[in-house]
KEKE-3310 file (N, C-alpha, C; in steps of 0.2 Angstrom, whole numbers, plus 5000, padded with zeros to 4 digits):
npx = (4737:4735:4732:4744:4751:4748:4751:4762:4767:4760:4767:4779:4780:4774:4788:4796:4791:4792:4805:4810:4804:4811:4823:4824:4822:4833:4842:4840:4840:4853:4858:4855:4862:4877:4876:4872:4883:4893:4888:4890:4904:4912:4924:4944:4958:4971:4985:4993:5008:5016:5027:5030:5041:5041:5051:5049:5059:5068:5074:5083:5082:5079:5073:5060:5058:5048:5040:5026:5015:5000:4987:4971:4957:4941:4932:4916:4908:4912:4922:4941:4953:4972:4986:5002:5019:5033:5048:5057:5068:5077:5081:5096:5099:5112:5117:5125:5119:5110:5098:5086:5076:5065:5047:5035:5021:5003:4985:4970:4957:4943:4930:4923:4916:4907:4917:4929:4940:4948:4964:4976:4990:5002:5020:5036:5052:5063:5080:5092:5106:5122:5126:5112:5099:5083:5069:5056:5038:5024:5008:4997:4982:4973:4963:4958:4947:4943:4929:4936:4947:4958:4968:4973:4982:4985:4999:5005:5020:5030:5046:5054:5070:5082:5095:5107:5109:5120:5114:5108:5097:5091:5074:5061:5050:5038:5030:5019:5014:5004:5001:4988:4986:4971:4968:4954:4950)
npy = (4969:4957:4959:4968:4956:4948:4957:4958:4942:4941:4952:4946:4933:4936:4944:4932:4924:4933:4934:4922:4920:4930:4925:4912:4917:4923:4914:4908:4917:4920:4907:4907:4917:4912:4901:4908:4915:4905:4900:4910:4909:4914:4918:4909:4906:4897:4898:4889:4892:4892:4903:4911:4921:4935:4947:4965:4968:4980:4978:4974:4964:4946:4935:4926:4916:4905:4904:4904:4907:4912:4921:4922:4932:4931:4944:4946:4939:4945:4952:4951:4952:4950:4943:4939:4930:4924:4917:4925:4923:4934:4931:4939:4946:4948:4939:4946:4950:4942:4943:4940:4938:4937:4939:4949:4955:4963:4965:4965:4959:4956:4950:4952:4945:4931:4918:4924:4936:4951:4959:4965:4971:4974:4981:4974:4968:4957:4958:4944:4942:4948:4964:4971:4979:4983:4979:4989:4982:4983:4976:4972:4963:4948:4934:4918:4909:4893:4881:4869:4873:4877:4889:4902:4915:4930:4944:4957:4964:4976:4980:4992:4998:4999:5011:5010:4998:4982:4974:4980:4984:4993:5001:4990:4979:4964:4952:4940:4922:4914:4899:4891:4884:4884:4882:4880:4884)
npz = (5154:5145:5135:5129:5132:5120:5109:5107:5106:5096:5088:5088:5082:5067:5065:5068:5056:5045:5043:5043:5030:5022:5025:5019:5004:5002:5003:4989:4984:4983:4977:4966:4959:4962:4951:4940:4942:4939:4926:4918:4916:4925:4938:4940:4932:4925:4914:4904:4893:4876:4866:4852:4840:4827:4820:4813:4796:4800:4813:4823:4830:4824:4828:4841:4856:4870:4884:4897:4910:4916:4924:4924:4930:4928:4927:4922:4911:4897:4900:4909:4920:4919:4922:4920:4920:4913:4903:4891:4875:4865:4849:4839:4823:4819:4828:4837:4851:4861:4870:4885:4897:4911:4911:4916:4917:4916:4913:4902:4896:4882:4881:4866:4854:4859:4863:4857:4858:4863:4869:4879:4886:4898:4906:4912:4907:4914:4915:4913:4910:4915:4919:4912:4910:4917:4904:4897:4892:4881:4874:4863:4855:4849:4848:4852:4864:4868:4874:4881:4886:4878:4871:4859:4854:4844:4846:4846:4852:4859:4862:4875:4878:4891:4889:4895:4897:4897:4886:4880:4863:4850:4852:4847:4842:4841:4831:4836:4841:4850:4860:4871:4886:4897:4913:4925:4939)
capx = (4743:4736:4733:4750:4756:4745:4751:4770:4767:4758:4772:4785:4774:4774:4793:4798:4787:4795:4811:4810:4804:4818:4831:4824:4823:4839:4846:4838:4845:4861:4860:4852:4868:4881:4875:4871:4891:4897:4888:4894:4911:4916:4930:4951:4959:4978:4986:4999:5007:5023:5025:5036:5038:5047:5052:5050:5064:5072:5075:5090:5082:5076:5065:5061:5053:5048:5035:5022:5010:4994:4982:4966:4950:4935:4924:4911:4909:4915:4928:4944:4963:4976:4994:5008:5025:5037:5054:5057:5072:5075:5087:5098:5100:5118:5122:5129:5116:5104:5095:5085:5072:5058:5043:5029:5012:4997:4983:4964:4955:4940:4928:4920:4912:4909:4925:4934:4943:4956:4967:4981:4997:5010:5024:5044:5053:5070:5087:5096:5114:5125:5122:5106:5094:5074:5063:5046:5034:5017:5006:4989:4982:4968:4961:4952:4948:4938:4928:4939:4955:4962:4968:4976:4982:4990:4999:5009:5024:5034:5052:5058:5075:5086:5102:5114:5111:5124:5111:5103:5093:5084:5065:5056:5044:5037:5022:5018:5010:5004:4997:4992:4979:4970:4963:4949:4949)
capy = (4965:4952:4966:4967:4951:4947:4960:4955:4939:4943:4953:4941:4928:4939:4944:4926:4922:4938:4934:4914:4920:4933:4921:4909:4924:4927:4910:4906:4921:4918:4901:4909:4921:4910:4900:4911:4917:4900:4899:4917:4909:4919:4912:4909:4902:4898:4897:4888:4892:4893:4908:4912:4928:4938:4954:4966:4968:4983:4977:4969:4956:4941:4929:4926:4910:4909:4901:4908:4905:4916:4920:4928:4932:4934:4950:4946:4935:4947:4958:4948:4954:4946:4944:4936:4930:4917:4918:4926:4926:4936:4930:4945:4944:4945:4937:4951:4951:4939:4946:4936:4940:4936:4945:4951:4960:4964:4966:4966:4952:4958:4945:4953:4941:4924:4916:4927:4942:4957:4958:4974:4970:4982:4975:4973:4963:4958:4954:4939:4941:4955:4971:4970:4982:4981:4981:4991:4978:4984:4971:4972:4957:4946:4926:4914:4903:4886:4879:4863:4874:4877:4896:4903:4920:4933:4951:4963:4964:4981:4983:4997:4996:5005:5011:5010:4991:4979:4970:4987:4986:5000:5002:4986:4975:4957:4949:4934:4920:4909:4893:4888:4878:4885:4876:4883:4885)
capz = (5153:5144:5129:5128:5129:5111:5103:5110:5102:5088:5085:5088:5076:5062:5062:5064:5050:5040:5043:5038:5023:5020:5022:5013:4999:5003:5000:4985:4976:4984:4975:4959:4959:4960:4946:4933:4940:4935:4920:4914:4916:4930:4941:4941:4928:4927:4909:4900:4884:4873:4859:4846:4837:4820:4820:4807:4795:4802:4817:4825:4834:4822:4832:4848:4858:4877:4887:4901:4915:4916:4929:4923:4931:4925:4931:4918:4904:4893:4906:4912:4922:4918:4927:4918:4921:4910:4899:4884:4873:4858:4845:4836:4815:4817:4834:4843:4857:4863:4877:4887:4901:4914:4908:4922:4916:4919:4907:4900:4891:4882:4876:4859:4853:4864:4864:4855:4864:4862:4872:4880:4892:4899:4912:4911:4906:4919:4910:4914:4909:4920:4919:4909:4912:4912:4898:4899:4888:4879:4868:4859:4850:4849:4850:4854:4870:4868:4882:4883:4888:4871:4869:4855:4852:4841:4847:4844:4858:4859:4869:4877:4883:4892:4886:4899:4899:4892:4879:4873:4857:4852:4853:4841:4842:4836:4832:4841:4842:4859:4861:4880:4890:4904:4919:4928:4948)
cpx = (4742:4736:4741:4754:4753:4748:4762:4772:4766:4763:4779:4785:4778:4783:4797:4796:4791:4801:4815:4810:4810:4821:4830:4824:4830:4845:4845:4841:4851:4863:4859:4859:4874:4881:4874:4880:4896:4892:4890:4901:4916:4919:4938:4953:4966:4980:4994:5003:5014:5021:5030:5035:5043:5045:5052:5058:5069:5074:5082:5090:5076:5069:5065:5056:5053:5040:5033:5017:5006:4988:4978:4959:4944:4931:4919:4911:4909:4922:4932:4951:4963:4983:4998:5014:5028:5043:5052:5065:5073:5084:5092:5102:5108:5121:5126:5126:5110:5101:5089:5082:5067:5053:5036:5024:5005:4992:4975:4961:4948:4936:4923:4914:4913:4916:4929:4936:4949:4959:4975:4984:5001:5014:5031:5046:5062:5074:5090:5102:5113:5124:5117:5102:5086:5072:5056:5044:5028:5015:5001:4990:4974:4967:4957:4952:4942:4937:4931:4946:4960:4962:4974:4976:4986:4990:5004:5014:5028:5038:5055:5065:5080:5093:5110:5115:5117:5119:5106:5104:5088:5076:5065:5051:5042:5031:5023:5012:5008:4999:4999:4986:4979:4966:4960:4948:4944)
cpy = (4960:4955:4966:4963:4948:4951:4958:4949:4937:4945:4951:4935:4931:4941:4938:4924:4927:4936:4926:4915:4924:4929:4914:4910:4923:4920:4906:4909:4921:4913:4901:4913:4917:4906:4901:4915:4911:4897:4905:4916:4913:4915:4913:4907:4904:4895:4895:4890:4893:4899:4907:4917:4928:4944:4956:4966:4972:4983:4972:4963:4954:4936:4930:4919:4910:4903:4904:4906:4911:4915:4924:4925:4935:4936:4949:4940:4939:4953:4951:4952:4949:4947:4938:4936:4924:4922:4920:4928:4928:4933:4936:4943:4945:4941:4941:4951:4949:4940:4939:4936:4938:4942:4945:4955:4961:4967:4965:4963:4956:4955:4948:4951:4934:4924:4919:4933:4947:4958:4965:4971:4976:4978:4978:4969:4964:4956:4950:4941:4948:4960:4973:4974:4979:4984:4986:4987:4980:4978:4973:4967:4953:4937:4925:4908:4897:4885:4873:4865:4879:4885:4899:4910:4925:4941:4951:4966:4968:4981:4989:4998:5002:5006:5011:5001:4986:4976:4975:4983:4992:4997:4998:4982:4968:4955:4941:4932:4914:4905:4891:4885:4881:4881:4882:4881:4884)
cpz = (5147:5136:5124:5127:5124:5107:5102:5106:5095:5085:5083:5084:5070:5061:5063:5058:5042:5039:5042:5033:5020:5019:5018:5005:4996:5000:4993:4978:4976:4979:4966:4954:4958:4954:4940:4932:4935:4929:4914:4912:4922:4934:4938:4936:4926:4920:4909:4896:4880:4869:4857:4841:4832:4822:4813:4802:4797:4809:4818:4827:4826:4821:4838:4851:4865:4878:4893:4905:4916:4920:4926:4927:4929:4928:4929:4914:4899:4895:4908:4914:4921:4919:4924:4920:4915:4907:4894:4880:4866:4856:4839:4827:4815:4824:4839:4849:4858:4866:4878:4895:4904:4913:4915:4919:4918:4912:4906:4895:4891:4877:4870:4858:4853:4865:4863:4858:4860:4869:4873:4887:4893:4905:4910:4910:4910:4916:4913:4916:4913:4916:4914:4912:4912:4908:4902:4891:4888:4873:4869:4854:4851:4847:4852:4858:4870:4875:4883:4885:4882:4871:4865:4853:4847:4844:4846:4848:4857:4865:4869:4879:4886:4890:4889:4898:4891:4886:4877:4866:4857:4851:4847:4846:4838:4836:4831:4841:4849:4858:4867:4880:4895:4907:4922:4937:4951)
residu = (UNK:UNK:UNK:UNK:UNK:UNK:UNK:UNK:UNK:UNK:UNK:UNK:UNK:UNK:UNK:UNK:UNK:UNK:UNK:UNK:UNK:UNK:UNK:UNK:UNK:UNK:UNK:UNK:UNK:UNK:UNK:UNK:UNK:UNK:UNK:UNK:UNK:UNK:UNK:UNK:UNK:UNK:UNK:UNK:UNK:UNK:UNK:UNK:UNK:UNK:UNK:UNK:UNK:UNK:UNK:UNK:UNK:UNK:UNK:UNK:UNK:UNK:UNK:UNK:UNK:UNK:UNK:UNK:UNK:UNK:UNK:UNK:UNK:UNK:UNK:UNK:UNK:UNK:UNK:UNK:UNK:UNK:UNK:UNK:UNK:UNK:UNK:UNK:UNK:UNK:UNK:UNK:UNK:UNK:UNK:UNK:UNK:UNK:UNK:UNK:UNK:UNK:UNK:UNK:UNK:UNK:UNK:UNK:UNK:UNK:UNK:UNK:UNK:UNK:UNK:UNK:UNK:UNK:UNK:UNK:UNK:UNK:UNK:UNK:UNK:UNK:UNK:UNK:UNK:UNK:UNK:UNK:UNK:UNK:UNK:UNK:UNK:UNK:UNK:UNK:UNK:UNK:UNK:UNK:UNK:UNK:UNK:UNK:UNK:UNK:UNK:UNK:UNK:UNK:UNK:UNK:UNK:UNK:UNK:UNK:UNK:UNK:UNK:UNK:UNK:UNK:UNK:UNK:UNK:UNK:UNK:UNK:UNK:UNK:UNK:UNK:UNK:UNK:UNK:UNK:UNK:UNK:UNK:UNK:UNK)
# end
């Protein structure tokens, strides 16, 4: 018996001993890992920004201006999703139809090089006035985010519309520019 309870002990010794050390292991890389997370930039970030765009000349719609709220996260320090919502309304070169829409997307930031990113949305866009249909919204484009907030972009924003809706334009596109401020979560 007495055989037994040394080796009972011993055994009991040694994997409390193993198992302090574990978790101290364990906490160390734990605190190693979030750190090097929040130094990679990973984390929440909730954007501001106005834009303002021209279309090309064949197009019916003119300009357009609009402001937006931006939620991105960042998987990586160079990978982020991005979920967007705000207003946009376009202006038409003769005035016959201003259409005018909450835009919703989703989209892929893709940091290059440091700060600077590319960037790919797709979404819809909802119509305001009666009987308005939804847009389908695609954009590619590119910028650049400072670490004090400051992010400035430019792309390239294609509408589809549909044709049943009272503020049908045909299929164009604008290029745009956005300046916002993100806070960090």
């Amino acid at each position: 018996m007495k055989t037994i309870t040394k080796i009972f002990a011993t055994s009991f010794a040694a994997l409390a001993l193993f198992t302090t050390t574990n978790l101290k292991a364990q906490t160390t890389e734990t605190m190693t890992t979030t750190s090097t997370m929040m130094d990679s930039g990973m984390g929440f970030k909730v954007g501001v920004g106005i834009n303002g765009g021209l279309f090309r000349d064949k197009s019916p719609m003119d300009y357009s201006y609009g402001a937006d709220l931006k939620l991105q996260w960042d998987l990586t320090k160079d990978v982020a999703v991005t979920a967007s919502g705000g207003y946009t309304k376009l202006m038409s070169r003769n005035n016959t139809v201003d259409p005018d829409f909450i835009a919703a997307k989703g989209g892929v930031k893709v940091f290059a090089i440091k700060r600077m990113y590319l960037a790919t949305e797709a979404g819809a866009g909802f119509g305001i006035q009666d009987g308005a249909k939804t847009n389908f919204i695609y954009s590619g484009g590119f910028g650049y985010e400072w670490n004090n907030g400051l992010d400035i972009g430019v792309r390239y924003e294609g509408y589809v519309n549909d044709s049943a809706s009272t503020t049908y334009f045909r299929q164009t596109g604008q290029y745009a520019l956005r300046i916002g401020y993100n806070f960090k979560l």
